[in-house]
C-alpha positions in Angstrom: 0.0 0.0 0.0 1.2 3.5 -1.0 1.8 6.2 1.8 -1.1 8.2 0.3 -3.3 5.2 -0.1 -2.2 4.9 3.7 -3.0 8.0 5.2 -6.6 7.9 2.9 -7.7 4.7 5.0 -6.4 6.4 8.1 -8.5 9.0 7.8 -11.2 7.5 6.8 -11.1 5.2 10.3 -10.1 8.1 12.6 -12.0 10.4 11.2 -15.0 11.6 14.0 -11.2 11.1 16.1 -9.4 13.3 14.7 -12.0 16.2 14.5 -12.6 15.6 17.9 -9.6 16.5 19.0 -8.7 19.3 16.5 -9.2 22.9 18.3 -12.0 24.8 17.0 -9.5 27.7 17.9 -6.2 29.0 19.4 -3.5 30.6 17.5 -3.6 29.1 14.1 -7.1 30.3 13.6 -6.1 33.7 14.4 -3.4 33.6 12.2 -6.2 33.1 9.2 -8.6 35.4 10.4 -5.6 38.0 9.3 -5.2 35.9 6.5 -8.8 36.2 5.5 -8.2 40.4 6.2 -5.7 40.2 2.9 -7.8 38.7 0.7 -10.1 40.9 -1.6 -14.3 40.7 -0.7 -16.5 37.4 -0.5 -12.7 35.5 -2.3 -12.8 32.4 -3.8 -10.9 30.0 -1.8 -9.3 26.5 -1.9 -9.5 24.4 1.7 -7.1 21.5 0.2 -7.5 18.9 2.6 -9.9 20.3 4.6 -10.7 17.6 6.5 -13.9 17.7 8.8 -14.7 21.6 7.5 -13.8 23.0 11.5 -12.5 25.2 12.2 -10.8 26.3 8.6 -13.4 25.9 6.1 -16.1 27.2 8.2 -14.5 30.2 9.1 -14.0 30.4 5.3 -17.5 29.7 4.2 -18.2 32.9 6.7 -15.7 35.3 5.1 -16.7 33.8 1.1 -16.8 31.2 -0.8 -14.7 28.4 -0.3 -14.5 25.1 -2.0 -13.4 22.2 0.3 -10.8 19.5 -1.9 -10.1 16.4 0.5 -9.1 12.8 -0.3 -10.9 11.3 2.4 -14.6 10.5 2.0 -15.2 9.9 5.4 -13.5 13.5 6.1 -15.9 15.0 3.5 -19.2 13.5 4.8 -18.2 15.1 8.2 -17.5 18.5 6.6 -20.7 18.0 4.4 -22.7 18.1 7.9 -20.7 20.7 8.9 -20.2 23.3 6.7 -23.8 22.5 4.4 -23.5 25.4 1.7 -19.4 25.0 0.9 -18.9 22.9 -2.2 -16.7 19.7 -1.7 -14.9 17.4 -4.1 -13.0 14.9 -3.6 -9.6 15.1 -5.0 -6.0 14.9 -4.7 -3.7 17.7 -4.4 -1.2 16.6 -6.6 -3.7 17.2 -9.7 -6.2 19.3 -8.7 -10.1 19.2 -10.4 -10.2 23.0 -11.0 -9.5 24.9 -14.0 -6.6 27.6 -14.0 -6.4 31.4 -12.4 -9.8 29.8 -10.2 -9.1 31.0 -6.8 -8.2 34.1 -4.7 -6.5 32.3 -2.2 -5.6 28.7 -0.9 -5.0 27.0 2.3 -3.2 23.5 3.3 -3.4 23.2 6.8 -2.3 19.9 8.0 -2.6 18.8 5.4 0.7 19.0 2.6 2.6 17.2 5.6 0.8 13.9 4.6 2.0 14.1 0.5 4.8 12.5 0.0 8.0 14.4 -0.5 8.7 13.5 -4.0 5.5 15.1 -4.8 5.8 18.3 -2.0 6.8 20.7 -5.2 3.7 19.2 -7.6 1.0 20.8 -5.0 2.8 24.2 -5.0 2.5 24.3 -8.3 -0.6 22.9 -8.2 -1.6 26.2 -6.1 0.8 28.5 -8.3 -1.7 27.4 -11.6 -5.1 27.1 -9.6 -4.1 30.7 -8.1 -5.0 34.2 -9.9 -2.0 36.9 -10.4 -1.6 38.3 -6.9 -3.8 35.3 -4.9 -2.3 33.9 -1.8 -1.5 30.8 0.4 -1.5 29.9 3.7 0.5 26.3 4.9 1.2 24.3 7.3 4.6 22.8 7.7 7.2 21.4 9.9 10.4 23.0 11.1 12.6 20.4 9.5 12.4 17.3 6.9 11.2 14.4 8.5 9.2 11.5 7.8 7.6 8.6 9.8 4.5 7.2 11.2 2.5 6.7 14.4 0.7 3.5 15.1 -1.8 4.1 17.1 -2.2 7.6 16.4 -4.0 9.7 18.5 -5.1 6.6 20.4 -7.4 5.6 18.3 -5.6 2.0 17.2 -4.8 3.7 13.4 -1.4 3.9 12.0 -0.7 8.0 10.6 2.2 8.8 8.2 3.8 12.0 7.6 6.4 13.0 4.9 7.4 16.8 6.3 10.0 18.3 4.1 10.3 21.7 6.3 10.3 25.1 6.2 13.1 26.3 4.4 12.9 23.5 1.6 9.0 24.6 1.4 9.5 28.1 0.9 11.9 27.0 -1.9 9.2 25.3 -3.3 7.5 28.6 -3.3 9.8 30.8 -4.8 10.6 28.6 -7.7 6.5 28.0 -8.2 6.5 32.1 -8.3 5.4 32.8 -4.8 6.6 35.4 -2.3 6.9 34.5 1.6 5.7 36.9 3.3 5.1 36.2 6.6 5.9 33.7 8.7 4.8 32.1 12.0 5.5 29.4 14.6 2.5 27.9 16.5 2.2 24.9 18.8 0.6 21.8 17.1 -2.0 20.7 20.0 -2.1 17.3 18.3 1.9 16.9 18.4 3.8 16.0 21.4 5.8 17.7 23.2 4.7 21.1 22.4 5.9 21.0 19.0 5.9 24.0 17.4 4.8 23.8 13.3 5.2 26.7 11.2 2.7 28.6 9.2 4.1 30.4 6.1 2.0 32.8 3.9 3.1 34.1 0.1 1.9 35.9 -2.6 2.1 34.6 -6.3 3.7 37.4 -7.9 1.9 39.2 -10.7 
């Protein structure tokens, strides 16, 4: 079994888990609320891999109008009950389903830490073409490359991978795809041990 085929069937099996212990708030959703403040009125935006649709693609659906991408149909029938009016398709974000110049703005939290690394590069491209001149970004990432798995994940008896290539090789990724970093932010993961802290990087594709 592939490492995406993998973290699919873990998500599907975790999945009422997983949203039950993500936060509904905290630091990472203030970080996009000043996200959402840069983006022009009622914006388009991509939620790739968005999961249960709390707290990122609500807070989305209240700001304009979002389109939830995730892999995981169990993940999608959750945000289906939870966000009712967002559109959702289920895709991968190595190839996205939408046409070019479609959105305003993107966001990948959690989520571009389960591609693997090899393909880490396709998805910011993927949001460089999906993207309009001038849209933005908003990732997840981890501090430095590392890749692994948890068996029991969470405690819920599910193996999770990860393939985290880190923050400086991501904002490479970036730049070459024709992004701009421009701002930057460490936050504690409330899911990772430890106190982890995970960083949240925000660019521009340049006109």
């Amino acid at each position: 079994m592939s490492d995406r085929d993998a973290v699919r069937r873990a998500y599907d099996e975790m999945a009422e888990t997983y949203a039950a212990e993500r936060s509904q708030g905290g630091r990472g959703v203030e970080i996009l609320a000043g996200f959402l403040d840069t983006l022009p009125e009622r914006p388009r935006v991509l939620d790739a891999g968005c999961g249960q649709g709390t707290p990122v693609l609500r807070r989305l659906a209240d700001a304009g109008d979002p389109v939830g991408l995730d892999f995981s149909g169990e993940q999608l029938r959750l945000a289906s009950e939870n966000v009712p009016d967002a559109p959702l398709v289920r895709g991968d974000m190595t190839k996205l389903p939408f046409r070019d110049d479609a959105f305003d703005a993107a966001t990948g939290f959690h989520s571009l830490i389960h591609v693997p690394l090899d393909d880490h590069a396709t998805v910011v491209e993927e949001f460089a073409r999906v993207l309009r001149p001038g849209g933005r970004v908003l990732l997840t990432e981890g501090v430095e490359e590392w890749s692994g798995e948890n068996p029991d994940w969470l405690d819920s008896g599910v193996e999770m991978r990860w393939d985290i290539a880190g923050a400086e090789a991501t904002k490479d990724q970036l730049d070459r795809a024709g992004f701009a970093v421009e701002d930057e932010w460490l936050v504690v993961d409330e899911l990772a041990d430890d106190e982890v802290q995970k960083p949240f990087i925000e660019a521009r594709l340049e006109d």
